[in-house]
C-alpha positions in Angstrom: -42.7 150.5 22.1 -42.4 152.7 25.2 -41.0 150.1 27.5 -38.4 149.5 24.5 -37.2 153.2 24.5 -37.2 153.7 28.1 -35.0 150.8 28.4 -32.7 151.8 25.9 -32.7 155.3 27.6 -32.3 154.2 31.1 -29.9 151.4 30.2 -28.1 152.5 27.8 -27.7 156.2 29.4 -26.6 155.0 32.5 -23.8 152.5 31.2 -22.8 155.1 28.4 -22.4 157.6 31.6 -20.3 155.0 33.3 -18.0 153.9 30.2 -17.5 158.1 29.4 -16.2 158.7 33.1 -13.6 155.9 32.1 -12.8 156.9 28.4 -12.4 161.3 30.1 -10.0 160.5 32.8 -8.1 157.9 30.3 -7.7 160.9 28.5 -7.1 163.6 30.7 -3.7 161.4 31.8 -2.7 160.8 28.4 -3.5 157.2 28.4 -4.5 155.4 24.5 -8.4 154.4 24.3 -8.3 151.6 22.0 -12.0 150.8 22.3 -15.2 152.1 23.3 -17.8 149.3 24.3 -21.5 149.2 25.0 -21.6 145.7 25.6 -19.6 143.1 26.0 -17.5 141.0 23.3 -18.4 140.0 20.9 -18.1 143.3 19.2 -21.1 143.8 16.6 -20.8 146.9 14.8 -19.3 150.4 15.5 -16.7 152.6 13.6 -12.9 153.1 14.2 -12.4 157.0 15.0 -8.2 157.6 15.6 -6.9 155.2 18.2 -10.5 154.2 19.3 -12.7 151.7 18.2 -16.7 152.8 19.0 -18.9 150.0 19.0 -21.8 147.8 20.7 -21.1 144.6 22.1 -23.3 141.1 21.7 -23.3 140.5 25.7 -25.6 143.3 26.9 -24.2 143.0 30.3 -22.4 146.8 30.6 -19.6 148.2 28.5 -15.8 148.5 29.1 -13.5 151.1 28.0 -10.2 149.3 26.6 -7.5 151.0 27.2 -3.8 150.2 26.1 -1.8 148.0 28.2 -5.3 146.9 30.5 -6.1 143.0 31.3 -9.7 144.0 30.8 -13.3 142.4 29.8 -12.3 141.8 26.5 -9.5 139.3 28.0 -6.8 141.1 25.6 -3.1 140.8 26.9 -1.4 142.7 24.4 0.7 145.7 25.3 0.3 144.5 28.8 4.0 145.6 29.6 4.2 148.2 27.2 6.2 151.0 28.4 5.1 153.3 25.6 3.7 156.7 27.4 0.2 156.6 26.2 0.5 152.7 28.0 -1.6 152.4 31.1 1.5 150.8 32.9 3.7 153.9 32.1 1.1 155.8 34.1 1.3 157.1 38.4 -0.7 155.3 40.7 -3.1 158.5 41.0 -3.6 158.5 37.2 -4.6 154.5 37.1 -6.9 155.1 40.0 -8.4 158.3 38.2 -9.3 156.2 35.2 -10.4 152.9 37.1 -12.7 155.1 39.2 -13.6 157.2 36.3 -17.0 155.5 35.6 -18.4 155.9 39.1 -17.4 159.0 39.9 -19.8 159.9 36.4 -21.9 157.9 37.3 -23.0 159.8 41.0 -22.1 162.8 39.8 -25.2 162.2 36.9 -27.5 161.1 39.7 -26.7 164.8 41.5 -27.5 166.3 37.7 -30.7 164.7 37.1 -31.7 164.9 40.6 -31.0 169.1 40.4 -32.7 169.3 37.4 -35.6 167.7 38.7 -35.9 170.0 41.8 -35.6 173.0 39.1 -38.3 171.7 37.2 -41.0 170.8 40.0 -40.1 173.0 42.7 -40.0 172.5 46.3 -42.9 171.4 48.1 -42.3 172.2 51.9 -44.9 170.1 54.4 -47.4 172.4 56.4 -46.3 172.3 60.4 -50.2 172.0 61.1 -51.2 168.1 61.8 -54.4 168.7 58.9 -55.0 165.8 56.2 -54.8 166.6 52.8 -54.8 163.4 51.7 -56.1 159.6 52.3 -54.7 156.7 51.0 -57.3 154.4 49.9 -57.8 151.1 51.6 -55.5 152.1 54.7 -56.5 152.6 58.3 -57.1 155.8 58.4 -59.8 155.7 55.3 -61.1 153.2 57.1 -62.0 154.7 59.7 -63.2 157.4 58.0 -60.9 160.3 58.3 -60.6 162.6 54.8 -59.3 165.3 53.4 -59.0 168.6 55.8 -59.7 167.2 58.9 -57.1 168.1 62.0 -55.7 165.2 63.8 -56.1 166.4 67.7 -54.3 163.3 70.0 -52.8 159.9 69.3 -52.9 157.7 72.3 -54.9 160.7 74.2 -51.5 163.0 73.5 -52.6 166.0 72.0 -51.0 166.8 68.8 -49.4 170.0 68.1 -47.8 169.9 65.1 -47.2 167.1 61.8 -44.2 166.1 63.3 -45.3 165.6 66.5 -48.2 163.4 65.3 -45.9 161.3 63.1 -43.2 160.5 65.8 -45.9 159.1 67.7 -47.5 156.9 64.9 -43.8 155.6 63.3 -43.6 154.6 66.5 -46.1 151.9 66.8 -46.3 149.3 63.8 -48.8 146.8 63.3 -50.2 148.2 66.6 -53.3 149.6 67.7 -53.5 153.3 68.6 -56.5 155.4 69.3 -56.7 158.7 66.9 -58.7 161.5 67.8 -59.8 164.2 64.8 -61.7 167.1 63.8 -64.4 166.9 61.2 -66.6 169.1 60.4 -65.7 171.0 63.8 -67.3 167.7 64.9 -64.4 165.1 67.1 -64.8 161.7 66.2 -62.2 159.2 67.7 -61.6 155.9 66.9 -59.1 153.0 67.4 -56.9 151.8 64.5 -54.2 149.5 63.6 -51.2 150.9 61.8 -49.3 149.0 58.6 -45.9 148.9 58.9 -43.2 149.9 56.1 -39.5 150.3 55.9 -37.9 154.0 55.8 -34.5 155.2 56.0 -33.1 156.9 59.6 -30.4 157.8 59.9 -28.0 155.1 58.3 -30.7 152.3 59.3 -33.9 150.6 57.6 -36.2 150.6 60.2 -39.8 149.4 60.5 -42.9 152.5 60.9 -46.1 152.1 61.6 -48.8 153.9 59.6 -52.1 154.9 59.0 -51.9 156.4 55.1 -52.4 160.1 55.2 -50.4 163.1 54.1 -49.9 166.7 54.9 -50.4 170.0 53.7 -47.8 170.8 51.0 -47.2 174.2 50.2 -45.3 174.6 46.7 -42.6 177.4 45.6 -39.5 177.4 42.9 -36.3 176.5 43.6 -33.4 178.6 43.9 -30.2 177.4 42.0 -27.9 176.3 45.4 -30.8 174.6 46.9 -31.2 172.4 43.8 -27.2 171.6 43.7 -27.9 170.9 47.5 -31.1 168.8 46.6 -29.3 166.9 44.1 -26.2 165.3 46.6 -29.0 165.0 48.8 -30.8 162.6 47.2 -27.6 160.6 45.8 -26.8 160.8 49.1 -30.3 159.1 50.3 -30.1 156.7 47.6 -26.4 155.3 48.0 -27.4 154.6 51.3 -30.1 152.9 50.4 -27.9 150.9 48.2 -25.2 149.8 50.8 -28.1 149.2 53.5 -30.0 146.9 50.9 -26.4 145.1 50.2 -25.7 144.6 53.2 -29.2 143.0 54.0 -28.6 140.9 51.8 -25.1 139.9 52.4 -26.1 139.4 56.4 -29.6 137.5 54.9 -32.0 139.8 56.7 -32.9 140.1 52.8 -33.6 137.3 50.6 -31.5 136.7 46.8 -35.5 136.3 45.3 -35.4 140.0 45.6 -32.9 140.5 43.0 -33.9 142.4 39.9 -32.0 141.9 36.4 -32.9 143.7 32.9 -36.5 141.7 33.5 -37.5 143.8 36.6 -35.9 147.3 35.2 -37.6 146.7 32.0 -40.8 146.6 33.8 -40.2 150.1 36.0 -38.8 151.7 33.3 -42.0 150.8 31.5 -43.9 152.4 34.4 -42.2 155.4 34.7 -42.0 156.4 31.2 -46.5 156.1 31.8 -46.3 158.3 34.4 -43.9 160.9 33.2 -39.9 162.0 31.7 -39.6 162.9 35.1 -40.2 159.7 37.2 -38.1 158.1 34.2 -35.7 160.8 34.6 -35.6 159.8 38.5 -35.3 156.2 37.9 -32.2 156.9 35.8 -30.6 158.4 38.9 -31.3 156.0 41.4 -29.9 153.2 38.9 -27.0 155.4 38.3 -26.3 155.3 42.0 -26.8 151.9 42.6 -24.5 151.0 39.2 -21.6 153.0 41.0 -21.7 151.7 44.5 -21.7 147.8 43.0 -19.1 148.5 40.7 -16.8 150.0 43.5 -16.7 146.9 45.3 -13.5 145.0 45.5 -15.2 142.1 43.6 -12.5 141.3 41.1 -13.5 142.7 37.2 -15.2 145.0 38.8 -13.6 148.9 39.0 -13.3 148.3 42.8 -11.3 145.0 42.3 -9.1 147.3 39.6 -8.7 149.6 42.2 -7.3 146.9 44.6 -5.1 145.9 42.1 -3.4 149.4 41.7 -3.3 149.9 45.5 -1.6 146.2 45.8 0.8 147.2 42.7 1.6 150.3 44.8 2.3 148.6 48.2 4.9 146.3 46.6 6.3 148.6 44.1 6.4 146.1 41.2 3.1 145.1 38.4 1.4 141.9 39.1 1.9 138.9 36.7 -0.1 138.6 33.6 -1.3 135.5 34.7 -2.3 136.5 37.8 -4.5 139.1 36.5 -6.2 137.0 33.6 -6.8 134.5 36.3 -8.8 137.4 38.8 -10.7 139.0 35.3 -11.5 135.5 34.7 -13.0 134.9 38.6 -14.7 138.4 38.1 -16.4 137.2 34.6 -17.7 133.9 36.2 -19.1 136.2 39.3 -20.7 138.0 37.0 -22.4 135.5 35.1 -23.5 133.7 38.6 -25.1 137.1 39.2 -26.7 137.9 35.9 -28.1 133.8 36.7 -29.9 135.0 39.6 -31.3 138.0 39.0 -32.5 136.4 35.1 -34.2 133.9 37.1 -35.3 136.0 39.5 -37.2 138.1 37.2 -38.8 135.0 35.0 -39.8 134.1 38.2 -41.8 137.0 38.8 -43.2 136.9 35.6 -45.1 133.6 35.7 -46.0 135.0 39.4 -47.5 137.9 37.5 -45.4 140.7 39.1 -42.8 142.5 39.4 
């Protein structure tokens, strides 16, 4: 019953986000909002409300905002060349882009919400400078060897340590390689040789591979003042759309395989996970799928907003509309895309299902 309700939270939040960015900027430029989606058509149920139509969708695959005059995902072509001023073709180039881009602009700035709400709510925890453990990580090289809880790492590779940072430059720089670690225990020194684990981290604009030995500083916790929570939260949409487009492009380049696709499956499961360990890990979740919903939906892959968006800048360059034809026949491209993708990642996560994970 959890997993249920986080899924409908994290889901459902983050598409209802998206589809309200489109449905405020249709009408802050005056544009008519025929219908309100959560889903795809079929429509199900919902309730009529003015001009708009509020309702969920059988294919649970997103939403769309229909707005008058729109070759959309409900495939509708009436009004197409309507001239009417509440008609999306009576409308600037600015105002089009405004409502196609609507939806991710909502949707990154509710990853900088969550995320500043989150720093208000746990505070800051600022690393100590000084190179002692406070914590091990079970089952990693460094609890292995025996190093725990308060002892001071002295030299890595016989270079004496004067600081965290110091001590972690030395050890990212050596994965799946054998250093030699010398600490403080007990105002005893014990040194030992140990071979690092490797993991991927974010520097920079790059993924690259760190070595490791599983231990943590010294965190020293205090509240967080209001800017520094606004600056936290584009901080760590910032971290996370990076993430996004390095991941993407991984994939596209195939330094990352298509098995690693997740679909509803695979959030299902992390949603379920982070609802056990908190509303605010489920909380962060939301963001980071927030994020990652904007970024892919503001790629030029046509149905998506960013092949929309190409369509208004094309309309623009040669001053006239496209045909209907022509855009039935990119909406219909977009849909099969689509389905080709939902294809993967629904096998994908079966897959890891009879594998037993996630």
């Amino acid at each position: 019953m959890i997993t249920v309700l986080a899924v409908l939270l994290v889901i459902g939040g983050v598409i209802f986000i998206h589809e309200l960015g489109h449905f405020t900027f249709a009408k802050a430029t005056g544009m008519r909002v025929e219908r309100f989606s959560i889903g795809f058509p079929p429509r199900l149920i919902g309730k009529k409300i003015g001009d708009t139509d509020y309702c969920i969708s059988a294919i649970p695959l997103g939403g769309y905002v229909k707005v008058s005059g729109v070759i959309d995902e409900s495939m509708d072509t009436d009004g197409v060349d309507s001239n009417e001023p509440w008609a999306y073709e009576s409308k600037k180039t600015h105002q089009k882009a405004l409502y196609i881009t609507g939806g991710v602009i909502f949707n990154l700035l509710f990853s900088v919400i969550i995320f500043m709400v989150l720093t208000v709510h746990s505070g800051v925890y600022d690393p100590s400078p000084e190179p002692i453990v406070s914590e091990v990580i079970p089952e990693f090289p460094a609890d292995q060897a025996g190093i725990q809880a308060g002892d001071r790492i002295l030299a890595v590779n016989s270079i004496g340590i004067g600081s965290w940072e110091d001590m972690t430059e030395l050890i990212h720089t050596a994965p799946d390689q054998e250093i030699l670690v010398r600490w403080l225990h007990n105002n005893q020194e014990f040194e030992q040789t140990l071979t690092t684990v490797s993991n991927m981290t974010l520097k920079g604009s790059k993924l690259v591979k760190v070595g490791l030995i599983g231990i943590s500083p010294e965190y020293e916790h205090r509240s967080a003042g209001l800017f520094e929570a606004i600056g936290s939260g584009f901080e760590n949409t910032w971290y996370w759309l990076k993430i996004t487009v390095i991941s993407l492009k991984m994939l596209a380049t195939g330094e990352e395989s298509l098995k690693n696709i997740g679909g509803p499956i695979f959030i299902a499961q992390l949603a379920g996970e982070s609802a056990k360990s908190g509303f605010a890990s489920l909380l962060g979740l939301m963001a980071i799928i927030s994020v990652n919903l904007a970024f892919i939906n503001i790629l030029p892959i046509p149905a998506f907003d960013g092949g929309h968006l190409i369509v208004i800048i094309t309309e623009s360059i040669i001053r006239r509309p496209l045909s209907i034809k022509a855009k039935l026949r990119i909406q219909q491209v977009g849909l099969v895309i689509i389905l080709m993708l939902m294809v993967i990642v629904i096998f994908n996560d079966v897959s890891r299902l009879f594998r037993g994970g996630m």
